[in-house]
C-alpha positions in Angstrom: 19.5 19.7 2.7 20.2 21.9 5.9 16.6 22.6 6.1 14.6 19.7 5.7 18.2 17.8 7.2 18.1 19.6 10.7 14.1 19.0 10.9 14.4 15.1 10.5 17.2 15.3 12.7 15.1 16.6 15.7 12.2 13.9 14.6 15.1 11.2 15.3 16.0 12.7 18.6 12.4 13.6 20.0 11.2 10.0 19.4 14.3 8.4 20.6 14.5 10.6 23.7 11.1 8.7 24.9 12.6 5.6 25.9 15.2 7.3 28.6 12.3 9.9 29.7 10.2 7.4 30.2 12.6 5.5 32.2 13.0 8.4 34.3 9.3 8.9 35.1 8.8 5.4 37.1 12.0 6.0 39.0 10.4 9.4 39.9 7.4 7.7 40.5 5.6 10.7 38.0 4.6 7.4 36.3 3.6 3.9 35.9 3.8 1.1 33.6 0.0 1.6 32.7 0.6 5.2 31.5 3.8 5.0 29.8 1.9 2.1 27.6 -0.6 5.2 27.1 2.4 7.8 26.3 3.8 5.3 23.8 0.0 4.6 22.5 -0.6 8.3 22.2 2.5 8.5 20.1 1.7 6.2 17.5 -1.9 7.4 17.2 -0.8 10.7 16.5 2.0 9.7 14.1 -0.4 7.7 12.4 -2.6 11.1 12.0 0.5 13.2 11.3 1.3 10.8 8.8 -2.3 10.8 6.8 -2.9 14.8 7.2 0.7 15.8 5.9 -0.2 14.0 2.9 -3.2 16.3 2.6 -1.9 19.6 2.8 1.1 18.8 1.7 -0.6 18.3 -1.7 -3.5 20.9 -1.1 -1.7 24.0 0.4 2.2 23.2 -0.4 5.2 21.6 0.8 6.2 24.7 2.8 3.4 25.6 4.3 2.6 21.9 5.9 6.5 21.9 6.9 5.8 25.3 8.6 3.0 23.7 10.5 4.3 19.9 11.3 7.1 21.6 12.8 4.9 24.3 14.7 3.0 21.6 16.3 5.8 19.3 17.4 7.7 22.4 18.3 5.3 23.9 20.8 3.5 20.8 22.2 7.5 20.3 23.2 8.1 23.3 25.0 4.4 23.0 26.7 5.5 19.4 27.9 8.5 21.4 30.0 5.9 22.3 32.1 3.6 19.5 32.2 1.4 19.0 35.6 1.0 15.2 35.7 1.2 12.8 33.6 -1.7 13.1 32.4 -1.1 16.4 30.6 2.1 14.6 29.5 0.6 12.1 27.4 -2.2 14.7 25.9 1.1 17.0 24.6 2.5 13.6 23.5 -0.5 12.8 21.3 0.3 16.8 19.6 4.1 15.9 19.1 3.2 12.1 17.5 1.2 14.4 15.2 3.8 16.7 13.9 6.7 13.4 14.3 5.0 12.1 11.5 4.0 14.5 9.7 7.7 15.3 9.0 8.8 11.9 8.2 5.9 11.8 5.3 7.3 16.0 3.9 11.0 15.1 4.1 12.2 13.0 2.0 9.9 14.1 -0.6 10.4 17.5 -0.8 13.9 16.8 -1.3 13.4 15.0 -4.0 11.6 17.6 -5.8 14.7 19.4 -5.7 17.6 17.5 -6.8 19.0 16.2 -9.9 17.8 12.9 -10.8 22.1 11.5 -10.7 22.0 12.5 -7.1 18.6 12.1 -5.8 19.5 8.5 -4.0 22.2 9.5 -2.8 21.1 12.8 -1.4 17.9 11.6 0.3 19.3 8.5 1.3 22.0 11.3 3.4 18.8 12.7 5.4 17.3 9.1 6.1 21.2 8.9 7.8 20.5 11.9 9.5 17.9 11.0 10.7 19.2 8.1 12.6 21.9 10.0 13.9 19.3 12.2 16.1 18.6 9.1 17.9 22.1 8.5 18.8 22.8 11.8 19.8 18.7 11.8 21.5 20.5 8.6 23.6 24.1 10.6 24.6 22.3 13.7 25.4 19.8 11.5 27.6 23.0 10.4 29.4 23.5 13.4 31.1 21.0 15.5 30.9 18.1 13.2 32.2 20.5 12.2 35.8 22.0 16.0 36.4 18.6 18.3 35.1 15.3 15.9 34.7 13.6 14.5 31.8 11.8 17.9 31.8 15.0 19.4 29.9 15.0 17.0 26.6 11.8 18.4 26.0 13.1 22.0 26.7 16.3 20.8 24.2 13.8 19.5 21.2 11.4 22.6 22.0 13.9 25.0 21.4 15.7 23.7 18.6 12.4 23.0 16.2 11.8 27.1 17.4 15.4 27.6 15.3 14.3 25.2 12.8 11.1 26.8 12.4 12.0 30.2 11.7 14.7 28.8 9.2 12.2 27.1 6.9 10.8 30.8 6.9 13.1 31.0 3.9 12.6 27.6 2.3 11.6 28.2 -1.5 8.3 26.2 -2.0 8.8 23.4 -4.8 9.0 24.5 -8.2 7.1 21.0 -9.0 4.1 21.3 -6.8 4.0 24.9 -8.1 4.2 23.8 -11.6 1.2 21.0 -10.9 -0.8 23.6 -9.8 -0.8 25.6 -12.7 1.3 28.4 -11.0 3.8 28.1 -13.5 5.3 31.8 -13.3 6.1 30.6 -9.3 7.8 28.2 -10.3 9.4 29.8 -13.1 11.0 32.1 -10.9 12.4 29.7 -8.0 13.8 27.4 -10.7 15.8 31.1 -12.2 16.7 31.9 -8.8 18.7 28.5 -8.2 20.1 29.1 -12.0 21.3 32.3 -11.2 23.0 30.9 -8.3 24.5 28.2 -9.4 25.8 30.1 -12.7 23.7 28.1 -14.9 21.9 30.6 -17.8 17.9 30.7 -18.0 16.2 29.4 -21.3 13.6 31.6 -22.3 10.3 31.2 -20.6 7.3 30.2 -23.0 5.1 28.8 -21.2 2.5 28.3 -23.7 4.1 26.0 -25.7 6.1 24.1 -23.7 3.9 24.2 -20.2 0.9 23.1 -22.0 1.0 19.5 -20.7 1.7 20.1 -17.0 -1.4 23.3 -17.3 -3.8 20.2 -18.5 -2.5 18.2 -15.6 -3.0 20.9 -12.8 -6.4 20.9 -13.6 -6.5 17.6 -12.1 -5.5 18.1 -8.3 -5.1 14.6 -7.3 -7.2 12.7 -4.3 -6.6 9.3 -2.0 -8.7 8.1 -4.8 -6.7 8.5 -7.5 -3.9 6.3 -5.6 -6.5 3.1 -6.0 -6.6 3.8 -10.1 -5.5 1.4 -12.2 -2.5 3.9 -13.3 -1.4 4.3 -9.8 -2.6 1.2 -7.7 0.6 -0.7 -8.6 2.8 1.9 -7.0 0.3 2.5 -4.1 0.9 -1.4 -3.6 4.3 -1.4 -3.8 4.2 1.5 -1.4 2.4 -0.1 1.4 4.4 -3.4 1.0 7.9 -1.6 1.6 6.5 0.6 4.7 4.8 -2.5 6.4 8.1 -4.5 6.0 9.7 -2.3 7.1 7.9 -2.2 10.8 7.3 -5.6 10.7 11.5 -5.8 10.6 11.9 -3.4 13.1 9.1 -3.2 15.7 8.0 -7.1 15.1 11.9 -8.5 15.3 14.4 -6.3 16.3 13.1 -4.5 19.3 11.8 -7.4 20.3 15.2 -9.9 20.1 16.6 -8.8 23.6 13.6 -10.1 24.9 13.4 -13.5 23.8 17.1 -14.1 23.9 16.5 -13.0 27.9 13.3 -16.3 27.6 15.7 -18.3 26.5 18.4 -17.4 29.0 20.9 -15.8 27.2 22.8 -13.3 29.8 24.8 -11.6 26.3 21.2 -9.8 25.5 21.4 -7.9 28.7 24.9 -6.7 28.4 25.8 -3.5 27.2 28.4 -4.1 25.0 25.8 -6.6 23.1 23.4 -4.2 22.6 26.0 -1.0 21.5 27.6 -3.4 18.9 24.2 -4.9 17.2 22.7 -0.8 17.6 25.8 0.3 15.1 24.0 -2.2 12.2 21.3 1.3 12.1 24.1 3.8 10.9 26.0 1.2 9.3 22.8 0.0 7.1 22.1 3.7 6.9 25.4 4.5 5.2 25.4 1.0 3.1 22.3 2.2 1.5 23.6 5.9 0.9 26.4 4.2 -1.0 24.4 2.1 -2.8 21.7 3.7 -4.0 23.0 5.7 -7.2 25.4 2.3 -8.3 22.6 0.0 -8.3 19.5 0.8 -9.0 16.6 0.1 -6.0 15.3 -2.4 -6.7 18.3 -4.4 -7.1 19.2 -2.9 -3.4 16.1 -3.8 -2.1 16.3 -7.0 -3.4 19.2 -7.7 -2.3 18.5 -6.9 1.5 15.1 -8.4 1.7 17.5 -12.2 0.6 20.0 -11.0 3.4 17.7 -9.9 6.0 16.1 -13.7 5.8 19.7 -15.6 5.5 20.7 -13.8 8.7 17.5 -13.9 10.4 17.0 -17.7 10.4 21.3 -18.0 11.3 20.8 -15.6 14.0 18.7 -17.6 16.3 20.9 -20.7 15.5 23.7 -19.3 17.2 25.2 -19.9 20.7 28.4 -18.5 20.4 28.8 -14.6 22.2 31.1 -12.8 19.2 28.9 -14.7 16.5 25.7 -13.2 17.8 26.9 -10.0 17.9 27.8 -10.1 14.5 25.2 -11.7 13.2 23.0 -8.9 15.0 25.0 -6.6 13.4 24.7 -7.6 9.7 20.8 -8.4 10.6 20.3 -5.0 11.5 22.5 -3.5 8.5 20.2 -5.3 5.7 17.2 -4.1 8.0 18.3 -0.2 7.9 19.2 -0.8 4.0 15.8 -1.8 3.3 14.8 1.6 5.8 16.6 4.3 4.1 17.1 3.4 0.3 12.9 2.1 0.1 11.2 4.3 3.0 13.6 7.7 2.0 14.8 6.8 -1.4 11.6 5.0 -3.2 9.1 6.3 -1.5 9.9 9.7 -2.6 9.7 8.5 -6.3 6.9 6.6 -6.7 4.4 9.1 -7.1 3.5 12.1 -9.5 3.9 15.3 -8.2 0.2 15.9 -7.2 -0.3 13.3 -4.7 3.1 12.4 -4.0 2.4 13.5 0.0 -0.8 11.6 -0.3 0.7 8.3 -0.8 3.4 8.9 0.9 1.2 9.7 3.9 -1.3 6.4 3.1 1.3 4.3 3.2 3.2 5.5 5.9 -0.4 5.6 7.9 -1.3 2.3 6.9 2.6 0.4 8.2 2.0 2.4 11.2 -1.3 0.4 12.5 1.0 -2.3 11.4 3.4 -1.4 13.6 0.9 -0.8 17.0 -0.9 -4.5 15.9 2.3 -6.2 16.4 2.9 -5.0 19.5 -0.1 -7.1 20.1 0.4 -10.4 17.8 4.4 -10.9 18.9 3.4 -12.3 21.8 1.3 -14.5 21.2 3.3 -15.5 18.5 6.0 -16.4 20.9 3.7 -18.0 23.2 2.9 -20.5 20.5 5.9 -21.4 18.3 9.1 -19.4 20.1 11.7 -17.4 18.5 11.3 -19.8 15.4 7.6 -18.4 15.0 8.6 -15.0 15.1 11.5 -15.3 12.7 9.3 -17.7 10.1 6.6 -14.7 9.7 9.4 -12.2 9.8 10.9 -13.9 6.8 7.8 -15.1 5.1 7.1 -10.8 5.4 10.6 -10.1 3.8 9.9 -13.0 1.0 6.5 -11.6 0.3 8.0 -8.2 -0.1 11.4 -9.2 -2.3 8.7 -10.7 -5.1 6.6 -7.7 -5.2 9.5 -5.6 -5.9 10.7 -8.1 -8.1 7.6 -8.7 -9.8 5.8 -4.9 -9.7 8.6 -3.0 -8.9 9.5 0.2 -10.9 13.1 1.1 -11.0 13.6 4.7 -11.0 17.5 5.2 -10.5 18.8 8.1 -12.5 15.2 8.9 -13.5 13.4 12.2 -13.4 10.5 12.6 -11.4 8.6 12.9 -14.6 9.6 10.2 -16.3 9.0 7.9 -13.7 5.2 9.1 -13.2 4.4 8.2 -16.4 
């Protein structure tokens, strides 16, 4: 949890702190609008490539060896970017970061899975998902002061310096006992899974391996491919997959950082006020630990469900509303059932849906696929503003949450209190 807990937490901060750097960069004039849209570009293009080659090597070479690397990546392009020439240089080391940013989002949540009981597992991965989030609040304090009094220069130097830390702790990260086994390295695994036995008090059956290994031996032999996620055993799960990633940036980078900005077309001064935007931002952590309380009690798919039903209710109320207080709270609830749908189906389900040996793999497809979702939108919003107003934007926003609710209901797989194994099947 501490491991794979503090990486996620510097992913948080590093992609939140880009938003008050960048800010920083046209007051120095360092910048311009034209190449801060090519900083954010380069972001998503290599989060998008972090995302799809995580999911390779995390299934070809091991969990721990891809963590080792993401975070090498990220780590050093940060510290490089402390000494950045022009802006220029700045967006190349950018593009490096993106790569290793997304490459832990795909590893995290995953490889936590593989380790905890199946009681626990929502509620423990839903806990790094709410880490997570807190590295962008703390990204956004530590911006407060640090970008005025030192330069933008420093958060870099910050985030540098801590994935360094971070880096030479997941030096003693165990590899998974799971990956191990689906390779057919069965002793491995054998003796990580004694080690945690030992310390947790627990006595260690007796090891036979062939007799009761002799499934998951047959099963190594097979060593998984983007292919096999398209097979009719899998593709249901692959869809499922793709559906709750896509909503989930449709919500968020289609809606919700978009709100302030048609609320300011249609002259409301409340979007622009501070104390509007602080109380709607608290929906994140609030949603964050919603889901975290949920996930175990409910099941998924009744969660998700659930949120998808809320997030439209509020959606279509929200833009209805004239009153300040009542847009603020509506814009907090709308963001709650958003981060709900965020931490218990991106961390929580996600994690589950796949067997062991290309669990990265679609975890890294789908992630890869929502985020050219993500950089369309940026695009289509507009446009879609242009034409129907905030009524368009909140019709295909909902339509996006219907779609996704019946899938789950219809396809979904519920995998609370579930092993890993049992859900694969």
């Amino acid at each position: 949890m501490a491991i794979i807990g503090a990486g996620l937490f510097l992913d948080g901060f590093e992609l939140a702190m880009a938003s008050g750097v960048l800010g920083q960069l046209i007051h120095t004039g360092w910048s311009n609008l034209q190449y801060n849209g090519y900083f954010v570009t380069a972001t998503f293009i290599g989060f998008m490539l972090g995302c799809w080659a995580a999911g390779i090597i995390g299934d070809r070479l091991g969990r721990r060896v891809s963590y080792q690397l993401n975070l090498g990546i990220f780590g050093a392009a940060s510290l490089l970017a402390v000494f950045a020439p022009n802006i220029e240089v700045l967006i190349g080391l950018r593009f490096v970061m993106g790569i290793g940013l997304g490459a832990e989002l795909v590893l995290g949540f995953a490889t936590l899975a593989e380790f905890v009981p199946p009681t626990k597992r929502g509620r423990l991965v839903a806990t790094l998902s709410f880490i997570a989030q807190c590295g962008v609040f703390t990204s956004s304090l530590i911006a407060l002061w640090v970008i005025p009094n030192l330069g933008w220069r420093y958060m870099f130097l910050i985030a540098g310096v801590c994935a360094a830390a971070v880096w030479f702790m997941r030096k003693f990260m165990p590899e998974s006992p799971r990956w191990l086994e689906s390779r057919g390295r069965v002793a491995e695994a054998d003796a990580i899974v004694r080690s945690i036995e030992k310390i947790s008090g627990v006595a260690s059956p007796s090891f036979q391996p062939a007799t009761s290994r002799t499934k998951v031996l047959a099963v190594a032999a097979n060593n998984g491919s983007v292919a096999e996620l398209f097979k009719k055993t899998l593709v249901r799960r692959t869809i499922i997959g793709i559906a709750t990633m896509c909503v989930i940036q449709i919500c968020l980078y289609g809606m919700v950082t978009w709100l302030p900005t048609f609320f300011v077309k249609q002259g409301f001064d409340i979007v622009k006020s501070l104390k509007w935007t602080m109380i709607m931002s608290l929906g994140g952590p609030a949603g964050g630990l919603l889901g975290l309380w949920l996930a175990d009690k409910l099941g998924r798919k009744p969660i998700l469900i659930g949120a998808a039903l809320a997030g439209i209710v509020l959606s279509f109320t929200y833009v209805q509303i004239r009153e300040e207080w009542l847009l603020m709270l509506m814009g907090f609830l709308l963001l709650t059932s958003f981060y709900v749908i965020v931490v218990v189906g991106q961390a929580v389900y996600m994690s589950e849906l796949f067997p062991t040996n290309v669990r990265m793999r679609g975890t890294g497809l789908c992630s890869t696929i929502s985020r050219v979702v993500a950089a369309s939108i940026q695009f289509v919003i507009p446009m879609l503003f242009a034409w129907g107003g905030i009524h368009a934007i909140v019709g295909s926003v909902g339509i996006s949450l219907l779609i996704f609710g019946l899938i789950i209901l219809t396809s979904g797989v519920e995998t609370k209190e579930k092993s890993l194994e049992s859900i694969s099947l």
